[in-house]
N, C-alpha and C positions, 0 to 999 in steps of 0.2 A: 454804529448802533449798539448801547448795550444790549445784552440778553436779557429775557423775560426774569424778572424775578419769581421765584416760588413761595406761596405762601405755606404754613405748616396748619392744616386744620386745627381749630378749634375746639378740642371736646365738651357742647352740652353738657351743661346740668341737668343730673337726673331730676323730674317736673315732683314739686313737693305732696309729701303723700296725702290721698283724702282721707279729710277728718270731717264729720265722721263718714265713717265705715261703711259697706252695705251689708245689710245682714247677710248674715254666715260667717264673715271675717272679723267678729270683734273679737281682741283679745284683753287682758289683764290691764294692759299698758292705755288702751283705749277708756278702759273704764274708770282705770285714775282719773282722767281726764275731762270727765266729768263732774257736772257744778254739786255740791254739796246741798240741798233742796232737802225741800219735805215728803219727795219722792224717792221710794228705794228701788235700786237698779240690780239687777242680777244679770250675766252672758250665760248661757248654757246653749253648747252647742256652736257657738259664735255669733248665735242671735241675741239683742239686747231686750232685754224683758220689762217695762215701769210700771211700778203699782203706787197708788198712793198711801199717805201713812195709815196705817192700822186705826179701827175706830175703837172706841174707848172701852168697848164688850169684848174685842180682840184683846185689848193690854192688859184687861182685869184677868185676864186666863191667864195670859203670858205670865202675868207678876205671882200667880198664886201657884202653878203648875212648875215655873224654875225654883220658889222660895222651897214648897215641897219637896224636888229631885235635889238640891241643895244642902237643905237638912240632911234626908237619908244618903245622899253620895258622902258629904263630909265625914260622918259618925261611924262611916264604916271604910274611908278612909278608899274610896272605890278610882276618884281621878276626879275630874272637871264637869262642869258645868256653864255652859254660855249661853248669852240670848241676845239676840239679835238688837243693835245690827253690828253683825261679826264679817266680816270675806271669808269665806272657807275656796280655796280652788281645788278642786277634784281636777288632777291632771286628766289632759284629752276628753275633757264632759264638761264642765262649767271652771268659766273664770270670771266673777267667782259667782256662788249662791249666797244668801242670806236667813240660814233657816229662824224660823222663829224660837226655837228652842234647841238646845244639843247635849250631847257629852262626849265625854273624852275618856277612853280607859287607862289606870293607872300606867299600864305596858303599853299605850301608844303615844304619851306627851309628847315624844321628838315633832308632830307635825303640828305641835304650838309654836308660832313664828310670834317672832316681835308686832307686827301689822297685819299677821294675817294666819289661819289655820289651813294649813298647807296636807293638804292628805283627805282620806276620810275618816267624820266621826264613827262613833263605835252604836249612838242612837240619838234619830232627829224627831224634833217634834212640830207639826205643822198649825197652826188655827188658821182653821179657812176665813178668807173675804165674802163677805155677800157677794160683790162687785165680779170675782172673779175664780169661781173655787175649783176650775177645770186646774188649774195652773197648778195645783198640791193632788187634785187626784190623779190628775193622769202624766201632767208634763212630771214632774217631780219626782211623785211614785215612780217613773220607768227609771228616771235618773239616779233617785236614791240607789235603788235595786242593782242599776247597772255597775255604778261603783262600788257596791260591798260595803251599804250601810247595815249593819245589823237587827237595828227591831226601828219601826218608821212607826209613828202613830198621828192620824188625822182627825183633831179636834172639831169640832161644829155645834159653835155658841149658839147658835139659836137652833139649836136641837136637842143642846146639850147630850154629844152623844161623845167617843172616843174610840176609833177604832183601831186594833193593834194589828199593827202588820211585823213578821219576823219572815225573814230571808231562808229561801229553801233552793239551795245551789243558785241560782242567777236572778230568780222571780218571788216575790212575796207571797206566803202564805198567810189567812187572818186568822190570827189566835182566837180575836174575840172584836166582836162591836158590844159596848158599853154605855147601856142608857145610863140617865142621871140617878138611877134607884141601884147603880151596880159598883161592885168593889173591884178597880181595877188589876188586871192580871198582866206579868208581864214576865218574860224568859231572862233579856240583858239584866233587869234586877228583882231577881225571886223572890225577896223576902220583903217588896213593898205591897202596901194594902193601903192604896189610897181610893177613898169613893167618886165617883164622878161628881157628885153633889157639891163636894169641896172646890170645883174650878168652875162650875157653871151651874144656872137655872135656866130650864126652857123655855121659850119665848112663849 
């Protein structure tokens, strides 16, 4: 009789990973991965965030409030200017956010990437959604703050209002809320005097 032959186990494949994600584990690589829509995406925290596109009262601020910070950043030769839709990843907080508005100071370029803004900005600018304006006052605000954005301001077209937040060790202090009759004030760039009246009228 021969002897029993032995077989040599078999090593399993590890079972392929779930796409998607449940919230709390998306990361950068996951969000690639998603379809290019009329829907903008942001992770923060490793939750995945959708809003839809911005309505036309949102984009007329955006267009008039970056050409503004543009002019006076370029003239004085200060750094960057971007507007969404940009990736910025704030390591260990969002990968990535999509702020509506930003800048970049001349002394922080390095965390301009080819695809993506890798680091934090020096100052973001928000216009709220009707639809959803917790998501800039409160999620965003803690995160900006958290990361060591410098001055955060929260636009609100149909109030036309602006309010300046500027960083005081880890939590934001407000310089100033800004109705539509007021000359905006600001620390990151002192020597702008733009009216709120130039980016919006109240509904």
């Amino acid at each position: 009789m021969n002897p029993p032959t032995t077989q040599t186990p078999t090593a399993l494949a590890p079972p392929p990973p779930t796409w998607p994600p449940p919230q709390g584990m998306w990361t950068y690589q996951d969000y690639a991965r998603l379809p290019a829509n009329r829907f903008r995406y942001e992770v923060i925290g490793g939750n995945l965030y959708m809003a839809p596109a911005p309505n036309p009262k949102h984009q007329k601020v955006s267009v008039k409030l970056s050409a503004a910070l543009e002019q006076f950043v370029t003239h004085r030769h200060l750094g960057e200017v971007y507007t969404a839709p940009i990736d910025v990843v704030l390591p260990e907080l969002a990968t990535p956010v999509q702020p509506d508005i930003l800048f970049i100071a001349v002394e922080n370029q390095d965390i301009i990437g080819d695809t993506r803004i890798q680091g934090t900005p020096d100052f973001i600018a928000e216009i709220l959604s009707p639809g959803n304006p917790e998501h800039d006052r409160y999620l965003k605000f803690h995160l900006y703050a958290q990361a060591g954005v410098s001055e955060y301001w929260v636009i609100d077209p149909a109030r036309c209002t602006v309010e300046v937040y500027v960083l005081r060790g880890q939590a934001y202090a407000l310089l100033g809320s800004f109705t539509q009759a007021a000359t905006l004030r600001s620390e990151i760039f002192p020597d702008l005097a733009l009216p709120v009246s130039h980016l919006c009228t109240a509904s």
